[in-house]
DOLO-629942 format. One record per residue (C-alpha): residue in one letter; x, y, z. Coordinates in steps of 0.001 Angstrom, whole numbers, padded with zeros to 6 digits, always signed. Layout:
// residues N
AXYZ...
// end
This chain:
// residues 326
X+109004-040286-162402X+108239-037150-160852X+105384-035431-162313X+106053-031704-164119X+103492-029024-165067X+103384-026208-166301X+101148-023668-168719X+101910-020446-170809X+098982-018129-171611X+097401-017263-175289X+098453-013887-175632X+100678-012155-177196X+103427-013810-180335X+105994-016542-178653X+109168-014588-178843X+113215-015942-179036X+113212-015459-174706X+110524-017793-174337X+111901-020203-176861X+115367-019696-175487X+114803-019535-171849X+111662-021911-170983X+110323-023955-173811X+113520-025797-174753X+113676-026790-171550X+110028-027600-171646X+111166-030181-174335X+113860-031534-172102X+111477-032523-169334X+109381-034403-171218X+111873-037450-171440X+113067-036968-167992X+109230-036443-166222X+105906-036932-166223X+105055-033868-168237X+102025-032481-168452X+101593-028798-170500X+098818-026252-171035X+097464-023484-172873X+095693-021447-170070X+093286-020073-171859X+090977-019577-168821X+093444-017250-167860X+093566-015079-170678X+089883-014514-170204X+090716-012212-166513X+091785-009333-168697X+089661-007621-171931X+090113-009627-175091X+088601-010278-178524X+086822-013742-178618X+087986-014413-182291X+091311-013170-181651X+091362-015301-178508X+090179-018463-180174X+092919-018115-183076X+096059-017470-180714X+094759-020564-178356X+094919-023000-181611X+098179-020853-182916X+100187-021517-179507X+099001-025399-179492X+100822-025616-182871X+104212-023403-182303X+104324-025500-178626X+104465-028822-180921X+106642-027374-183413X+109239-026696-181336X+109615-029965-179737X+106688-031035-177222X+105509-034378-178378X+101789-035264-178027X+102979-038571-177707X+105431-037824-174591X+103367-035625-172545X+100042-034081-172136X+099408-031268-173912X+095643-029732-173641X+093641-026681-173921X+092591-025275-170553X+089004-024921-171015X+088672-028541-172607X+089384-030024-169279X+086324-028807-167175X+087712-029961-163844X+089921-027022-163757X+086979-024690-163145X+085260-026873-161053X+088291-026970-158709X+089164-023487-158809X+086219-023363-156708X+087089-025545-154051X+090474-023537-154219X+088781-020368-154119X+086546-021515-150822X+090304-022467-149561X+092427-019556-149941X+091940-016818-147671X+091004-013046-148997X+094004-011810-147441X+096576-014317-149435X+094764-013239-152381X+095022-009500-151811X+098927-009417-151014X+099632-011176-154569X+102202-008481-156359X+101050-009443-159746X+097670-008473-159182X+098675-005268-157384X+100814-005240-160961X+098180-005597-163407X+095224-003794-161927X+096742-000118-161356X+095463+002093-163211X+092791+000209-165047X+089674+001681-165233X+088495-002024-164895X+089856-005113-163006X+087835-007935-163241X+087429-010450-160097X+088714-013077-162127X+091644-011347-162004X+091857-011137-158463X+091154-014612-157991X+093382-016405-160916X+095716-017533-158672X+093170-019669-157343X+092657-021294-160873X+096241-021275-161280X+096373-023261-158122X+093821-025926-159437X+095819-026373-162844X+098889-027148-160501X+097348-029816-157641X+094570-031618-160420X+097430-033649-161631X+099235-034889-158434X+101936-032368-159287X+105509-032624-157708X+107358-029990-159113X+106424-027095-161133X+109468-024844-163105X+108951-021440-162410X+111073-018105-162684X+111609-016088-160091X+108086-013871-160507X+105670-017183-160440X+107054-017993-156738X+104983-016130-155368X+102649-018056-156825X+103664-021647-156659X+104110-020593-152378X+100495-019896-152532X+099225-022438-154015X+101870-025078-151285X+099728-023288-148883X+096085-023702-150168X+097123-027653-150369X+098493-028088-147152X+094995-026078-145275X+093219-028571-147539X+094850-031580-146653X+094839-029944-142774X+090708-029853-142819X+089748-032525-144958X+092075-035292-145105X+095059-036207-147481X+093675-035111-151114X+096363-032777-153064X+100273-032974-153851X+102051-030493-152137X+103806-029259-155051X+107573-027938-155240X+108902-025006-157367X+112225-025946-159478X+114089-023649-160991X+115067-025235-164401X+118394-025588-165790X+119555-022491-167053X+118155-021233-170326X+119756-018121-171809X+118361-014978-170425X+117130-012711-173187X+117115-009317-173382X+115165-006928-175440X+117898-005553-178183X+117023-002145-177600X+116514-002097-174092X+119284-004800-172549X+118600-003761-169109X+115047-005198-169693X+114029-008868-170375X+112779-009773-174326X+108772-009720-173901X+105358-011302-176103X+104275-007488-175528X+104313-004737-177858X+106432-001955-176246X+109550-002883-178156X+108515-004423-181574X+112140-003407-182882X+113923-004989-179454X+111817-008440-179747X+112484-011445-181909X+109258-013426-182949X+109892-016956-183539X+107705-016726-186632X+109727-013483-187842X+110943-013647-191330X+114885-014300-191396X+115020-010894-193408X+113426-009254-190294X+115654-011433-187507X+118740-010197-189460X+117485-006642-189365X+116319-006412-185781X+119863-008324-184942X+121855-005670-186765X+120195-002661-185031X+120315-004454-181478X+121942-001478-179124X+125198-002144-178784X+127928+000560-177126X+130525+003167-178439X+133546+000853-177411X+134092-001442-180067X+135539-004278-177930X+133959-007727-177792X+133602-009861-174713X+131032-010821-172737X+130630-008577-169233X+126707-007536-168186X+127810-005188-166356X+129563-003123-168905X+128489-004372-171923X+124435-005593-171616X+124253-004973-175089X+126979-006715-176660X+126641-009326-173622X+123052-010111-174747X+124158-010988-178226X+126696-013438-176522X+123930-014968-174572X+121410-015560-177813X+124456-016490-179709X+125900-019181-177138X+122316-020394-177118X+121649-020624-180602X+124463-022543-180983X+125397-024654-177777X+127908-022476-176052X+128486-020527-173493X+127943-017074-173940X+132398-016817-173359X+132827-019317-175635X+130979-017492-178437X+132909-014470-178409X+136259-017218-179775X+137150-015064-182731X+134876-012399-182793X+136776-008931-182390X+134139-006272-184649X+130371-005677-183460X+129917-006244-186685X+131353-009796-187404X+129412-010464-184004X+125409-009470-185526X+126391-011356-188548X+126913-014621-186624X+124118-014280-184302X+121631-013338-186802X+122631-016486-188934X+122567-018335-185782X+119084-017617-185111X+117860-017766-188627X+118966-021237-188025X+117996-022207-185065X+114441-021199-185876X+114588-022487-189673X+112664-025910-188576X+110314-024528-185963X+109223-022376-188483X+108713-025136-191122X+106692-027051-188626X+104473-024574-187471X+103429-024086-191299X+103112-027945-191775X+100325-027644-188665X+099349-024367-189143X+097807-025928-192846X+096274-028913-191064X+094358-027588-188172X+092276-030325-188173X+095224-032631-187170X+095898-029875-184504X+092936-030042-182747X+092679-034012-182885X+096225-033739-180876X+095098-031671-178133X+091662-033223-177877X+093680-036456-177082X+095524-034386-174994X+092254-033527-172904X+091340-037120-172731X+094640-037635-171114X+094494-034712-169193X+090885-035594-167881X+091521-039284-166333X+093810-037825-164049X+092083-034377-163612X+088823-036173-162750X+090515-038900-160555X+091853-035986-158451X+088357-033646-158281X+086545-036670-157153X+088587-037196-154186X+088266-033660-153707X+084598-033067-153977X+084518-036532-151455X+086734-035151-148969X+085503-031373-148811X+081965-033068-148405X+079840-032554-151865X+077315-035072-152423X+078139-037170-155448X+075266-038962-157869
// end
């Protein structure tokens, strides 16, 4: 089986877009691959944070990741910073990349303007980012479109690796994913749903209340003309309903718009939808969220996992690159 990985960062609430549009399909790969999944924790540490705050979202995302569908059991699922190879190798992939490859990254250029401080760790994340990939003999890695940067650069750093010291890394491949819905923020449908806070009225929460899902839902921008079909072109608001409502409920965004004629009629169904949909991740999330104890026994087995191949792979590293072992 082809081995998968991929990791989502500790910040910010899980929202429907990432449910919708990466971690169902998260759940999907971990019957058809060899899946392994992380909170990058180490990456949320490149930009200012609160430690506690940090600490509780880390523990919080481990638990909403199993409650909506990623088995412990199925994959590997581990905190970052529990598996200490990754900083270890982020090294050797630091000594690898070349300043230049680093500078041109657009997220980077993104994320630093116009902060009055930009640490080097976030300058040099991709580096990490590239470790997390090639530790686990990766062969594929689902991305969207703003990660391939990314995923190209790290393709590169394993190749001049392998090129200078011998076969060691994966070469990794990014895959697209089959399609998830694309979610929109409901106030702003030319803009994707986000875990910021710009639009708290325009972003679902998986953990929101169905009393606040059905409210957001019925003030989601929609347009003068009352006429429902599905066309993102002229109708991003209406059309983004269609999309979370063909996803909620295994259609196609056309096919959810059968017998639907009122705006109206059209919130009602996709806020019940929802409310639905997200009925047992909720009720899971509150089963772990009361046993955190069980929570962190699952992702330090996780780690254990994670480590026998993380270590396997550093030690062929540190062997090839020329380190002198014990």
């Amino acid at each position: 089986m082809n081995r998968v990985f991929s990791g989502i960062k500790p910040s910010g609430e899980v929202q429907l877009g990432n449910y919708l549009g990466a971690l169902q399909n998260w759940v999907s790969m971990q019957d058809e691959s060899d899946a392994v999944y992380c909170v990058v924790d180490l990456h949320a540490l490149t930009v200012p944070h609160d430690a506690d705050e940090l600490r509780s979202s880390t523990l919080s995302l481990a638990q909403m990741l199993m409650a909506v569908g990623l088995d412990p059991e199925r994959c590997i699922l581990f905190v970052q910073s529990h598996v200490q190879e990754h900083a270890e190798c982020a090294w050797l992939m630091e000594c690898t990349a070349a300043f230049g490859e680093l500078r041109r990254m657009t997220q980077f250029k993104d994320k630093s303007t116009g902060n009055e401080f930009v640490s080097a760790g976030l300058f040099t994340y991709p580096a990490l980012q590239a470790a997390d990939i090639l530790l686990y003999d990766t062969n594929q890695v689902p991305v969207g479109e703003d990660q391939r940067q990314h995923i190209e650069l790290t393709r590169d750093i394993a190749i001049r690796f392998n090129s200078r010291f011998g076969d060691t890394f994966t070469v990794p491949e990014a895959v697209i994913p089959p399609s998830g819905a694309r979610v929109m923020d409901l106030q702003h449908p030319d803009r994707k749903m986000s875990k910021s806070e710009e639009s708290p009225q325009g972003t679902i929460l998986i953990l929101d209340p169905p009393e606040v899902i059905e409210k957001k839902i019925k003030r989601a921008v929609t347009d003068s003309n009352d006429e429902v079909f599905f066309d993102v072109e002229k109708k991003p608001g209406v059309s983004n309903l269609l999309s979370i409502l063909g996803a909620a409920t295994g259609k196609t965004p056309k096919e959810a718009c059968d017998g639907i004629t009122r705006y109206g009629d059209l919130k009602n169904a996709t806020a019940e939808a929802v409310i639905e949909l997200l009925r047992p991740v909720q009720e899971k999330y509150y089963t772990l969220a009361d046993d955190p104890a069980e929570t962190s026994r699952l992702i330090a087995k996780g780690a254990e996992k994670a480590r026998e191949v993380a270590s396997t792979t550093l030690s062929r590293a540190r062997q090839n690159i020329g380190l002198l072992n014990l």
